[in-house]
C-alpha positions, 0 to 999 in steps of 0.5 A: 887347139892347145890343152894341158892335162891335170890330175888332182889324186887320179881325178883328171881334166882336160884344161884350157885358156881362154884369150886373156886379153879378149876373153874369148873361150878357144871353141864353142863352149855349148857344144856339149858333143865335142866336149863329151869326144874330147874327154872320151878315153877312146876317141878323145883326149880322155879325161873326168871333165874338161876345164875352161879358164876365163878371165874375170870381169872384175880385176880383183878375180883371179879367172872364171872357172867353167867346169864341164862333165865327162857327159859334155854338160856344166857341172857343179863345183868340182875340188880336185878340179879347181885345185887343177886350175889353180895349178894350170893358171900359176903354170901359165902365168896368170897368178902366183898364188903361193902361201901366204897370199891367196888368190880368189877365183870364181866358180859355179858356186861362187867365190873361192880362195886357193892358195899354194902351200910350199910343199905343193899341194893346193889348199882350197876354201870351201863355203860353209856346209850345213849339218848333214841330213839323215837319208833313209834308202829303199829297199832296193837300194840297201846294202851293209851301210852303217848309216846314210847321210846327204850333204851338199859340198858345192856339189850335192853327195850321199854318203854311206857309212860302211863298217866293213867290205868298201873294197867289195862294194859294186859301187857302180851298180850301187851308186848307179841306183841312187844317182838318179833317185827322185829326191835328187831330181831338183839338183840333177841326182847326186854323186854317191860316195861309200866310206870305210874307217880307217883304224890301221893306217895312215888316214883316217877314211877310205871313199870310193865315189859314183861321180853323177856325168862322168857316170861311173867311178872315178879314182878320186872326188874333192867334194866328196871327199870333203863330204866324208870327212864332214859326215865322219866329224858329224856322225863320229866326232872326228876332229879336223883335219880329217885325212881320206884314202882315196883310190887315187891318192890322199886328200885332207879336209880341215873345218870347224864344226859348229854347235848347229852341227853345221861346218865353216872354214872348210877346206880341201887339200890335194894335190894338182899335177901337170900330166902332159901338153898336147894340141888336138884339131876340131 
């Protein structure tokens, strides 16, 4: 079986094509346990989450995006992956997908439209995010945040707002706690996120996420990153678009706010890059 590895800012996925002609997918796609061995960094090819490439039903569809966790099962909508997969069908000659002509593609949440800038990064369509709930945080939970916020950006985020010390933050013991919160139980818990303004350098936020199926820290997370940026124009009043300093590397997430304090024309820019090719045995 042949697979290509990607990395949108260090967030890295295994990518696959299905049989374009015939649709059919290159393993079986329930068998969470070989997925979970292929993304393990040990015994595997090592990745956050694996990527399958469908073609569509419909014609005017570029592909069907089938994102799986780390942990073997599908997720939700995940940013850095599908730019990934934007990138891993232009690289296999699937779609063009340059500026200014986008292509549309389906994922979990539904349509979305992508296309490739000149310079290479990948800007990406979001659906329109409704105004960010205040979250109030047990005891045990608290820790330096300026003030808490839940969200869904395709995928469902909390995000704290620190006004200091995001380098020193147990973010995996932090964002463990509130990952399986019960007010999350209906959405499978929530990815954790803590962010820290910027007033030196050249972005306008820090974020460090607690990914829910990868289970731990990754070094970058699209909808989170938009989550942030979407929290820092709510709470703070910042204008699009909103750059965010990941571990990884940088994203920018353009928007318009709207009177209601919910957001359209959300999008996430980033970069996709190919990593290597290689080819595993089942």
């Amino acid at each position: 079986m042949i697979f290509r590895k990607y990395h949108g800012a260090g967030n890295d996925f295994i990518l696959l094509l299905a049989d374009r002609a015939t649709g059919q997918a290159p393993f079986d796609l329930t068998d969470h346990a070989f997925i979970q061995r292929l993304c393990d960094r040990h015994f595997g090819i090592g990745a956050d989450g694996l990527i399958v490439l469908e073609p569509d039903a419909d014609p005017a569809i570029a592909f069907t995006m089938r994102y799986f966790n780390a942990d073997g099962r599908l997720g939700s909508l995940c940013g850095n992956g599908s730019r990934c997969a934007v990138r891993a069908a232009a690289d296999a000659g699937w779609i063009s997908g340059t500026e200014p002509e986008p292509i549309t593609f389906r994922a979990s949440d539904g349509l979305h439209q992508a296309a490739i800038r000149p310079d290479g990064l990948i800007r990406l369509s979001m659906h329109d995010v409704p105004a960010p709930g205040h979250l109030d945080l047990p005891a045990d939970v608290q820790t330096s945040q300026e003030r808490t916020f839940h969200l869904d950006t395709g995928s469902p985020h909390v995000v704290y707002l620190l006004p200091f010390g995001l380098r020193d933050t147990d973010v995996a013991t932090e964002g463990r706690r509130i990952r399986c919160d019960a007010r999350f139980a209906e959405t499978g818990g929530v990815n954790v996120n803590f962010v820290e303004r910027d007033f030196l350098g050249g972005a306008h936020l820090h974020i460090r996420t607690y990914e829910r199926g990868v289970e731990a820290e990754t070094l970058a997370c699209g909808t989170g990153v938009t989550a942030a940026a979407l929290v820092a124009a709510h709470h703070y009043g910042s204008s699009a678009p909103v750059t965010v300093q990941a571990r990884g590397g940088k994203l920018q997430v353009e928007f318009t706010a709207q009177a209601d304090g919910g957001f359209t024309n959300v999008a996430l820019i980033g970069p996709a890059v190919f990593v290597f090719e290689g080819e595993v045995n089942g």
